[in-house]
C-alpha positions in Angstrom: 30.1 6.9 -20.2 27.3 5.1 -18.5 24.0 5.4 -20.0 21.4 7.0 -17.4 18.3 5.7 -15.9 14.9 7.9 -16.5 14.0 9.3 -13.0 10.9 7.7 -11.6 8.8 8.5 -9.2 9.5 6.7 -5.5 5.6 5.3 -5.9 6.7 4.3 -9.1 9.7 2.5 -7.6 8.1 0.3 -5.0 5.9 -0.6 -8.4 9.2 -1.2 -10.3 11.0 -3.3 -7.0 7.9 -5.4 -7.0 7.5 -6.1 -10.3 11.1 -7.0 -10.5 10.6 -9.7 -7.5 7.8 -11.1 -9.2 9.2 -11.9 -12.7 12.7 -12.9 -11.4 11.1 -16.6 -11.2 10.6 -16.5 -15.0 6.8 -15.8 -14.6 4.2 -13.2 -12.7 1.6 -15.3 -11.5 -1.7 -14.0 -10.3 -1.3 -13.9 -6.5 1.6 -11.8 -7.1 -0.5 -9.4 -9.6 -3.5 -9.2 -6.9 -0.5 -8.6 -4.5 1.1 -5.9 -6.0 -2.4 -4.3 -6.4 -3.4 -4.5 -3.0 0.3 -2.8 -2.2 -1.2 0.0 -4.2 -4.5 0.0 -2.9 -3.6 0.1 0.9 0.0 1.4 1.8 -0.2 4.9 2.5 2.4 6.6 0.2 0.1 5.4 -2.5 -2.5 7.6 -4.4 -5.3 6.8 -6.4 -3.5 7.6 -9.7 -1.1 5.1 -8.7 -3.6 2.5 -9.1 -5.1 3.7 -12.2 -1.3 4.4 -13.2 -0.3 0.4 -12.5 -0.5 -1.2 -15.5 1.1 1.5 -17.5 4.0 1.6 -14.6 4.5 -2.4 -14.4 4.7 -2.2 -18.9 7.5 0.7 -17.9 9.5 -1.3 -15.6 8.9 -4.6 -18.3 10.5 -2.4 -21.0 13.8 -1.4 -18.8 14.3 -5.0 -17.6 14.0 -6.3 -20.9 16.7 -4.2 -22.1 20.6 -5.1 -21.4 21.4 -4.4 -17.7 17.9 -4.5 -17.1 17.9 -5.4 -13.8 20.7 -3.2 -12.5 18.9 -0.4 -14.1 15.6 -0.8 -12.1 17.9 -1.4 -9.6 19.5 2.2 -9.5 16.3 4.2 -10.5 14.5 2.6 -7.6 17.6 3.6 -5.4 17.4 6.9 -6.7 13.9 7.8 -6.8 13.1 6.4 -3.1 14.1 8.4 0.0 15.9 6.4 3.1 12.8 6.8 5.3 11.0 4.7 2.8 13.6 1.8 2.4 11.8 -0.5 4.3 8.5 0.4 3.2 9.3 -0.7 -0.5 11.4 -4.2 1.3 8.3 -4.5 3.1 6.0 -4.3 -0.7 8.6 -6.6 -2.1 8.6 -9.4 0.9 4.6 -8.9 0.5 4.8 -9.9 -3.5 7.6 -12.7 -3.5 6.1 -14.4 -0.5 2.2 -14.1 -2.2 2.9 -17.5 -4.6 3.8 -19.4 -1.4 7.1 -20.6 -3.1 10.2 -19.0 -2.5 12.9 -20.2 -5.3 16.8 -19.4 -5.2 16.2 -16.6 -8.0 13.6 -14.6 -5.5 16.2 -14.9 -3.0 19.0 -13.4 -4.8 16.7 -10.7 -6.0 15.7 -9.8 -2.3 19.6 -9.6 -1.5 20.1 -7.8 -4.3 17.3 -5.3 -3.4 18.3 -5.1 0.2 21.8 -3.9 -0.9 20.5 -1.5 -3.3 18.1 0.2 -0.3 21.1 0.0 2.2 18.2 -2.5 4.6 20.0 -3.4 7.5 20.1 -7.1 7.9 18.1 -7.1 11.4 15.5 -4.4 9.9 15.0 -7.4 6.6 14.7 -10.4 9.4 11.7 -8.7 10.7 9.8 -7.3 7.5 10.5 -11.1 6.5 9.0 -12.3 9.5 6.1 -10.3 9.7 5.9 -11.5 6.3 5.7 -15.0 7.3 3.3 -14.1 10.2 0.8 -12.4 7.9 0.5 -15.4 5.7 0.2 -17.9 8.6 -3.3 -19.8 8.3 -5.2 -21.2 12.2 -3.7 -25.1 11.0 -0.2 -23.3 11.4 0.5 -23.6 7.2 1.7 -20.7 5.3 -0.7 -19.7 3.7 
């Protein structure tokens, strides 16, 4: 029998989704930290106790990917806990973390597909999120920035 996930909350899966994205390149550097906190800070299904919540949330989802099926796991408890209408709201947080570092590796790519199957994200709704993404970071010499 397959071992179940603790339910979280679906704040506390965008948290887990984008904490996922930002370790999957072996290391969560500190544009993706400041990222992830300004996600908090400013997207509306976010409360203040989420932010004061963060750090014991991101040590909650460390502890589930460390253990075996790690990433499946947050995986299926972020698919759980988040409701279709906010899908694309947590792609949307995740585009916003993995692109923060201004280097998108092969790992961060398969995570993104990975996540993108596990929100059912249709593949036209992740081209724009990704592009918007790509807009946002856009500097006036026409460099990501």
């Amino acid at each position: 029998m397959a071992e179940s996930v603790a339910s979280i909350t679906a704040q506390e899966a965008v948290i887990y989704l984008m904490v996922l994205t930002s370790a999957s390149d072996g290391a969560i550097k500190d544009e993706e930290l400041r990222t992830i906190g300004r996600v908090v800070r400013s997207f509306p299904m976010f409360s203040d106790n989420d932010e004061q919540r963060l750090v014991e949330t991101a040590g909650a989802c460390g502890e589930l990917m460390a253990s075996e099926g790690g990433l499946h796991k947050v995986l299926e408890a972020a698919a759980a806990a988040l409701p279709g209408h906010l899908g694309e709201t947590a792609y949307a947080a995740v585009v916003d973390v993995v692109t923060a570092d201004e280097n998108l590796d092969m790992t961060e790519i398969r995570v993104l597909e990975l996540i993108r199957n596990a929100l059912d994200i249709p593949d036209d709704g992740a081209a724009a999120i990704e592009h918007a993404a790509r807009a946002r970071h856009m500097t006036v010499d026409g460099v990501n920035a």
